[in-house]
C-alpha positions as CSV (number, residue, x, y, z in Angstrom):
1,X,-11.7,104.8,-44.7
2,X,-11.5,108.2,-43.3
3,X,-14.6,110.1,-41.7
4,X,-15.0,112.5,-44.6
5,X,-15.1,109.6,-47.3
6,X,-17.6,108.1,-45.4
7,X,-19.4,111.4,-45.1
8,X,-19.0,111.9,-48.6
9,X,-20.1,108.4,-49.6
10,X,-23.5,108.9,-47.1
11,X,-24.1,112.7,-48.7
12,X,-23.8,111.0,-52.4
13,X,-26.2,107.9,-51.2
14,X,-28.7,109.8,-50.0
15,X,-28.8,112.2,-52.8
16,X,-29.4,109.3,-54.6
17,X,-32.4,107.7,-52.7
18,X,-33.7,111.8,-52.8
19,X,-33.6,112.1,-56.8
20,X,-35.0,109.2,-57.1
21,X,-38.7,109.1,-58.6
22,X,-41.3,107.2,-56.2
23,X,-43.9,106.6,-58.6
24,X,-44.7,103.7,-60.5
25,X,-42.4,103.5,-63.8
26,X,-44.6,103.4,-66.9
27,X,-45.1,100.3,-68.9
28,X,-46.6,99.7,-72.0
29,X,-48.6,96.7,-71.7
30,X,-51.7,96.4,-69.5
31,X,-53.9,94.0,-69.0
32,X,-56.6,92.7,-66.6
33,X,-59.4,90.8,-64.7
34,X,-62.7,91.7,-63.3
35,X,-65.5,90.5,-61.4
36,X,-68.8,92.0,-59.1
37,X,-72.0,92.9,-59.2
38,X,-74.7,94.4,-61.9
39,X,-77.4,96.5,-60.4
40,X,-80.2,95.0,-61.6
41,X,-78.5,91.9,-60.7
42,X,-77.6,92.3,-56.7
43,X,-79.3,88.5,-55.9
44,X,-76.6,86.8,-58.2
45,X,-73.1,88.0,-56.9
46,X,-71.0,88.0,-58.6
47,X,-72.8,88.4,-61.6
48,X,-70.7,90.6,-63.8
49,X,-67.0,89.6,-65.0
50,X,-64.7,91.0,-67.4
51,X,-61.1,91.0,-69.0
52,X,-59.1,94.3,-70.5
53,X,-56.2,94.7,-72.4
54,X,-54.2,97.9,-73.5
55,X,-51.0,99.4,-75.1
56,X,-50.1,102.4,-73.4
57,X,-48.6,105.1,-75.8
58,X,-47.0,107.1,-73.5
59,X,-47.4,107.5,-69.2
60,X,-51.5,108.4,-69.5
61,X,-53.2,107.3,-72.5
62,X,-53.4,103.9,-74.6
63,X,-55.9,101.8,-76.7
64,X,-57.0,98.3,-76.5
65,X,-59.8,95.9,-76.0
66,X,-62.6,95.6,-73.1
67,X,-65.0,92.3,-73.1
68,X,-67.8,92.4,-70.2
69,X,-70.3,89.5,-69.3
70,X,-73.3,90.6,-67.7
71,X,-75.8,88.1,-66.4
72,X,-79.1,88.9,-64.8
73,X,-80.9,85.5,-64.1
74,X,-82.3,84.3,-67.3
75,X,-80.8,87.6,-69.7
76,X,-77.5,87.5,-70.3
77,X,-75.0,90.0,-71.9
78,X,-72.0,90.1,-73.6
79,X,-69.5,93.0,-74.7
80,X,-66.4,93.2,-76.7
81,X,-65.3,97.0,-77.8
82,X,-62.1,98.5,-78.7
83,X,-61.2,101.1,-76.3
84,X,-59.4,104.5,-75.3
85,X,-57.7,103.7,-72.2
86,X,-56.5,106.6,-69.6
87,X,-54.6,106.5,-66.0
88,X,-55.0,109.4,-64.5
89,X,-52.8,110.2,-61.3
90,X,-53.3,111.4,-57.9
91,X,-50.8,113.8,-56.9
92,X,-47.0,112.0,-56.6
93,X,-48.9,108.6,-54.9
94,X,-49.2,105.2,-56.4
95,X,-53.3,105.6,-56.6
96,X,-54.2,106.4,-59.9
97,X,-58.1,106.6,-61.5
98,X,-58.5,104.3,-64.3
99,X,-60.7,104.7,-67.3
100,X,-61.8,103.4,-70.2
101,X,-64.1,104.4,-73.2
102,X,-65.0,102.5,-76.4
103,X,-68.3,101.4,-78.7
104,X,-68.7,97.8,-80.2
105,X,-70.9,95.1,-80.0
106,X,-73.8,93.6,-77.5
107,X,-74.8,90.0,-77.9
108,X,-77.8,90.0,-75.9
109,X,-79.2,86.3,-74.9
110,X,-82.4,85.4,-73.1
111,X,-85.3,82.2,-73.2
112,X,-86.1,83.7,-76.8
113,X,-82.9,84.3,-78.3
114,X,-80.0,86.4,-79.4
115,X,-79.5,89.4,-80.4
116,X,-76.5,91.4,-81.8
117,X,-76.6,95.6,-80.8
118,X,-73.9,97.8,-81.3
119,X,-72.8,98.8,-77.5
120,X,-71.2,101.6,-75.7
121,X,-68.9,101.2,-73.2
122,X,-67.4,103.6,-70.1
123,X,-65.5,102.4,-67.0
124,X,-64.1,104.4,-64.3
125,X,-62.6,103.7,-60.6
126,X,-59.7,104.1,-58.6
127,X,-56.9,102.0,-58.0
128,X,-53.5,101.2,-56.4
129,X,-50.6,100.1,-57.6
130,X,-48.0,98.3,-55.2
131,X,-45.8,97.9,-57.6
132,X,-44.0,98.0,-61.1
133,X,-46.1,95.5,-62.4
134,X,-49.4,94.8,-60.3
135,X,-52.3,97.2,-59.4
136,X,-56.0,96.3,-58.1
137,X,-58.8,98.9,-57.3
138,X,-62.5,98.9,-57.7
139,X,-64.4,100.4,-61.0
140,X,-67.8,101.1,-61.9
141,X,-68.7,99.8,-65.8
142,X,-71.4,101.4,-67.6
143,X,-72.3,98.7,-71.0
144,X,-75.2,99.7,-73.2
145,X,-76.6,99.0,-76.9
146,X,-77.3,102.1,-78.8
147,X,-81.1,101.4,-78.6
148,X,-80.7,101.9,-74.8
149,X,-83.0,98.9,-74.4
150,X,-81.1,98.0,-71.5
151,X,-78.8,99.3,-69.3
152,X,-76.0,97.4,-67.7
153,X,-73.9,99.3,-64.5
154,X,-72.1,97.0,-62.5
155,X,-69.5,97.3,-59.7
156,X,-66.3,95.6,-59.9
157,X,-63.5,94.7,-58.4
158,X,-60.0,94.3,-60.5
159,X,-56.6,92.6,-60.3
160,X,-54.6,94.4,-63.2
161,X,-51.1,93.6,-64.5
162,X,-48.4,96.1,-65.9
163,X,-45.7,94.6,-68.4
């Protein structure tokens, strides 16, 4: 092989590794673990867990389900909502701020009963994504029946899967 081929072949390989794009690829299926701390909560850690799901439409936006389990001693909470899911991205780096938005139902239990509430539901954080199919970050969840009888926040931390 003469000098200029080989030239040529290193010119062509690293215009290759150049053009490439160094951000995760997109994936349509997401899906997700959670667990941490509510604030009225902090003796019980962890004390909060939850699983998410999505379809992503296109790069940024998707819908799916979000179920939440709060539990502050005796009281204990449980959400399931259909949600609006959105990554947004940080400049060309593999950190991205996860969201997600949706209104469904509270079973709220305690020592006298249960009780059913329709529920709001908002999470945001930040996360990272090492690779194609696996990011984990930390999120703050916001979970609340529309008679704002109570108020659950908690602070998670999340192991999320991209397929």
């Amino acid at each position: 092989m003469s000098i200029s081929a080989l030239l040529a072949l290193m010119y062509l390989t690293a215009n290759q590794l150049a053009a490439q794009n160094l951000q995760p690829e997109y994936t349509e299926w997401y899906a997700g673990v959670k667990g941490g701390v509510t604030l009225s909560g902090m003796d019980q850690i962890p004390n909060c867990f939850g699983l998410h799901g999505a379809y992503f439409f296109n790069e940024k936006y998707g819908g799916g389900m979000v179920v939440q389990m709060f539990s502050d001693g005796n009281d204990k909470s449980f959400v399931i909502a259909p949600a609006f899911f959105a990554h947004w991205g940080i400049g060309s780096t593999k950190f991205f701020i996860p969201t997600r938005i949706g209104f469904g139902f509270e079973k709220r239990s305690d020592s006298v009963g249960s009780t059913i509430y329709y529920a709001g539901y908002a999470s945001a954080g930040i996360a990272y994504r090492p690779s194609k199919l696996i990011s984990f970050g930390i999120n703050v969840d916001f979970a609340s029946s529309v008679y704002f009888a109570v108020n659950n926040i908690g602070f998670n931390i999340g192991l999320s899967f991209h397929f």
